[in-house]
Backbone as CSV, one residue per row, in Angstrom:
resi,resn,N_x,N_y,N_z,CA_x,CA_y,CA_z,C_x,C_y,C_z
1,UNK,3.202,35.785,0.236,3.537,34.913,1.344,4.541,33.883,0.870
2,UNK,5.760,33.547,1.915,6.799,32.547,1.066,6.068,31.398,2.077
3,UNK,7.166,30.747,1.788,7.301,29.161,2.469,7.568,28.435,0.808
4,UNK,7.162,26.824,1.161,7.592,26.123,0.074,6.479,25.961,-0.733
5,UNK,6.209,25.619,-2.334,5.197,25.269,-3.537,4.609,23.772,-2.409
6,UNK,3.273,24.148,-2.142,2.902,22.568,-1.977,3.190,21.654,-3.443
7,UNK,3.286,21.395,-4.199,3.949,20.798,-5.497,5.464,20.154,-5.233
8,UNK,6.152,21.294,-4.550,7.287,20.853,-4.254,7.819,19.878,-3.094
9,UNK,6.444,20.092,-2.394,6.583,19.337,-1.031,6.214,17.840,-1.399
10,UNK,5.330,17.625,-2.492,4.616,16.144,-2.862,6.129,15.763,-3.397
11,UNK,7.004,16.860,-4.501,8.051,15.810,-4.802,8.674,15.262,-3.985
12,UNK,9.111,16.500,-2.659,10.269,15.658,-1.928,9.527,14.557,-1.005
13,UNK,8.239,14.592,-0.740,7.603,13.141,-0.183,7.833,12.166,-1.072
14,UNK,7.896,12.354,-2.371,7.766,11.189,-3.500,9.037,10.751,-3.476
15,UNK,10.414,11.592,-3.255,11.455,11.342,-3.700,11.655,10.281,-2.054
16,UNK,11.230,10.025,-0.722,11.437,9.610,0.494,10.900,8.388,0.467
17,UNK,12.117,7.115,0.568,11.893,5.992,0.492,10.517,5.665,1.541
18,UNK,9.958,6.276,2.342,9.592,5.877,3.726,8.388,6.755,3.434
19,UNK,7.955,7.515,2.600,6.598,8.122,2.733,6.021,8.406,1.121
20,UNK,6.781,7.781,0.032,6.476,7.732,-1.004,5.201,6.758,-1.406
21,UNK,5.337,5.498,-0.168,3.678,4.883,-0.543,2.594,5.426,0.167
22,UNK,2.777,6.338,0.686,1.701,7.538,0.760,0.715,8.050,0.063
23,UNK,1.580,8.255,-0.958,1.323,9.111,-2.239,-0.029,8.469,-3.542
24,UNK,-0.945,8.761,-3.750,-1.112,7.668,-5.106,-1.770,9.122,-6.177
25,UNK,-1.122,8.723,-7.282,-1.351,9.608,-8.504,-1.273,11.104,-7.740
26,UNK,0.293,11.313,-6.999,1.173,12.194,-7.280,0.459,13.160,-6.108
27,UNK,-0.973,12.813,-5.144,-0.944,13.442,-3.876,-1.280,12.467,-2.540
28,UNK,-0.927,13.389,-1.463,-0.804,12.130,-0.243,-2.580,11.839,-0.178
29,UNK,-2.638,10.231,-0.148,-3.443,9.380,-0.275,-3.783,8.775,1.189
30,UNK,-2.889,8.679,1.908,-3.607,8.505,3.486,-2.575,9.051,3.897
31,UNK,-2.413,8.365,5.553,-1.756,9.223,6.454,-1.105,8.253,6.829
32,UNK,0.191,8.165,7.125,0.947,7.082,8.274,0.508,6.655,9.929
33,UNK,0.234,5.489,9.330,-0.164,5.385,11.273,0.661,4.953,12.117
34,UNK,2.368,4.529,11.556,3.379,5.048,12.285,3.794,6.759,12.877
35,UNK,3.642,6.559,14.361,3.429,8.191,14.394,5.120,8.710,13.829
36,UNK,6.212,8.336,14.311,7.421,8.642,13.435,7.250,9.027,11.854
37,UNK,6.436,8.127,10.744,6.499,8.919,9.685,5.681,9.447,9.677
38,UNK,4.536,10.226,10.455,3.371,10.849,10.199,4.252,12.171,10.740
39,UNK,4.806,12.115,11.566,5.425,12.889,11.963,6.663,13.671,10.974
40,UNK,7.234,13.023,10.393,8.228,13.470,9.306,7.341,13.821,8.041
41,UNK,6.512,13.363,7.965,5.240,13.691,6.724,4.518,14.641,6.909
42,UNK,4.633,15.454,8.290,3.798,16.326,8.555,4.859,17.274,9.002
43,UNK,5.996,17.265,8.945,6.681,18.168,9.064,7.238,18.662,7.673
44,UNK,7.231,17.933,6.740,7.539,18.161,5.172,6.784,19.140,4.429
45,UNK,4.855,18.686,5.054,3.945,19.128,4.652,3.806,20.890,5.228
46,UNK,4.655,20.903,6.672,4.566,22.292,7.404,5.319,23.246,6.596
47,UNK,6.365,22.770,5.783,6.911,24.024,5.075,6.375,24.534,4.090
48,UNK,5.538,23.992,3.833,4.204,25.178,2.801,4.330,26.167,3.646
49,UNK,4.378,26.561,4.753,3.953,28.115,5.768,5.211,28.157,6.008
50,UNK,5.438,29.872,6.103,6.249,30.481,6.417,6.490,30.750,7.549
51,UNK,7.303,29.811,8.702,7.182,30.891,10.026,6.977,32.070,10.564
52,UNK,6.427,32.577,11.709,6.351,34.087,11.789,4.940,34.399,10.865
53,UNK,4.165,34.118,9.713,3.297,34.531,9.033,2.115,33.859,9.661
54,UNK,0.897,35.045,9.727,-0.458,34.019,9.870,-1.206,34.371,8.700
55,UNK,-2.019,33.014,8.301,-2.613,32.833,7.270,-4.076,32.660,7.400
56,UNK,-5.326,33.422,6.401,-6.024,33.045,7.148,-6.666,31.901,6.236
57,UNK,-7.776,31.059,7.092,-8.172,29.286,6.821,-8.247,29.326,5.552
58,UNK,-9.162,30.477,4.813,-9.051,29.968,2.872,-7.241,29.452,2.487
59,UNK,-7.143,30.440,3.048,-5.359,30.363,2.118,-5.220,28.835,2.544
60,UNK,-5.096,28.609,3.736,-4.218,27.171,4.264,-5.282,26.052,3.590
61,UNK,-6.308,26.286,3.685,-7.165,25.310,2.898,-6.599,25.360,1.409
62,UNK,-6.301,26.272,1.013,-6.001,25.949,-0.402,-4.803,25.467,-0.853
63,UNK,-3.404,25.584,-0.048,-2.596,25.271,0.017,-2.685,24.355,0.150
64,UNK,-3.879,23.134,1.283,-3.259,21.962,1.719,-4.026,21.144,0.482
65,UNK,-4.893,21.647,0.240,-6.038,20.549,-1.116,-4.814,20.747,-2.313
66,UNK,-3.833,21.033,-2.342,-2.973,20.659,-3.369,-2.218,19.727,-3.196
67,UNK,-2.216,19.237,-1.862,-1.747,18.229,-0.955,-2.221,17.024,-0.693
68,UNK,-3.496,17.080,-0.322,-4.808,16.139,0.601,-5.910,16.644,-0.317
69,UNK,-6.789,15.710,-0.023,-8.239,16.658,-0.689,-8.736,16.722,0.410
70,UNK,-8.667,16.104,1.889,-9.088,16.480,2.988,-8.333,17.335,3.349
71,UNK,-8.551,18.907,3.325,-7.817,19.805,3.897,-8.425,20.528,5.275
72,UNK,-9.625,19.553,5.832,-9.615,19.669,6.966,-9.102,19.023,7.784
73,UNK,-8.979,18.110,7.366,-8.347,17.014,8.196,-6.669,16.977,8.576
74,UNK,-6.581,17.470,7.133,-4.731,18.157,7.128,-4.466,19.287,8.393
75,UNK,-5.479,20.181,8.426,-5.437,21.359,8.994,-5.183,20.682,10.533
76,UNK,-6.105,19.776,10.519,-6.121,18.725,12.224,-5.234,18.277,12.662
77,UNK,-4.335,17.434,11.700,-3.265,16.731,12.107,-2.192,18.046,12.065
78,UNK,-2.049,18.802,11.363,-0.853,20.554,11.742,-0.944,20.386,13.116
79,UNK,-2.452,21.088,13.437,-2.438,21.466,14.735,-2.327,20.307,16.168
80,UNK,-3.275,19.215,15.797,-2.893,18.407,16.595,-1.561,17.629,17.468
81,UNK,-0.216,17.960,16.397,0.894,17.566,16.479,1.979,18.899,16.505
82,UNK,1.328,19.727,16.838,1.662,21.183,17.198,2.800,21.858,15.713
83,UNK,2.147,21.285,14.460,3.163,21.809,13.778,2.298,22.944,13.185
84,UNK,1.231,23.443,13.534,0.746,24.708,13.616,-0.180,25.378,14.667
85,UNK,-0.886,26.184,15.145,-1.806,26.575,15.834,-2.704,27.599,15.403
86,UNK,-3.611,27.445,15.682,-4.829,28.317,14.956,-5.921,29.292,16.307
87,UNK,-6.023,30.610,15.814,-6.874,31.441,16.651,-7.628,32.581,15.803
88,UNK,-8.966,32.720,16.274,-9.536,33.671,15.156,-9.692,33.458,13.754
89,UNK,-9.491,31.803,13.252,-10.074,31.692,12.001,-8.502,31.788,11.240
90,UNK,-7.331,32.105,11.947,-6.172,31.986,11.234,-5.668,30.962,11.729
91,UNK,-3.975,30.620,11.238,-3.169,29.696,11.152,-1.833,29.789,11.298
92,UNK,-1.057,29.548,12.091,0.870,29.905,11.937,1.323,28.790,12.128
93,UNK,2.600,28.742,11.684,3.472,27.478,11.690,4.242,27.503,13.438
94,UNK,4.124,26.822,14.033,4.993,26.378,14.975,5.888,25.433,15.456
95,UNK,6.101,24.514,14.427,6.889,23.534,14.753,7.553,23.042,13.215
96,UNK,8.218,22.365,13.247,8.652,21.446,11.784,9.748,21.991,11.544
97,UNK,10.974,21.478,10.383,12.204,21.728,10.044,11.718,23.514,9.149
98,UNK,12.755,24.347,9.548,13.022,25.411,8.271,14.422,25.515,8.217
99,UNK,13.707,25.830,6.799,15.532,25.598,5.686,15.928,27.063,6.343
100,UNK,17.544,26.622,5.983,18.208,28.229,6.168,18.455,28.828,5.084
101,UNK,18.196,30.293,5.427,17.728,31.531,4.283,18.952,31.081,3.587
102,UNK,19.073,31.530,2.224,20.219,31.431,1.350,21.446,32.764,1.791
């Protein structure tokens, strides 16, 4: 399955003047309660998934606890803010920036 290294996604949050105090000892530590950066923080976090792919909940759980250690809660705010949707115990990306193929 592609999409992006959750690893890679904490750097480029770390490297973002605006969601780097997020972060503490290198994973996201709360959530923005500006919805604008929760929103850009949760669209950063959506490119772990590959559009078009469904995943099922172990995988995305494991992906996001490299992220959050609440990876239910991660899973909540995806769907809640439509940057994923879930049916049958799976998961797809529906919303958030994707890079263009090389």
């Amino acid at each position: 399955m592609a999409g992006r290294d959750p690893e890679a996604v904490l750097q480029l949050l770390a490297r973002d003047d605006h969601l780097r105090g997020y972060l503490y000892l290198g994973r996201l530590h709360t959530m923005p309660s500006k919805r604008s950066r929760r929103l850009a923080l949760l669209g950063a976090v959506a490119q772990v998934f590959e559009p078009g792919i469904r995943y099922p909940e172990p995988v995305v759980n494991e992906l996001l606890r490299v992220i959050h250690p609440d990876c239910a809660a991660m899973r909540r705010y995806l769907v809640d803010e439509q940057f994923m949707d879930r049916a049958g115990g799976e998961y797809w990306r529906t919303g958030g920036p994707v890079e263009p193929s090389p």
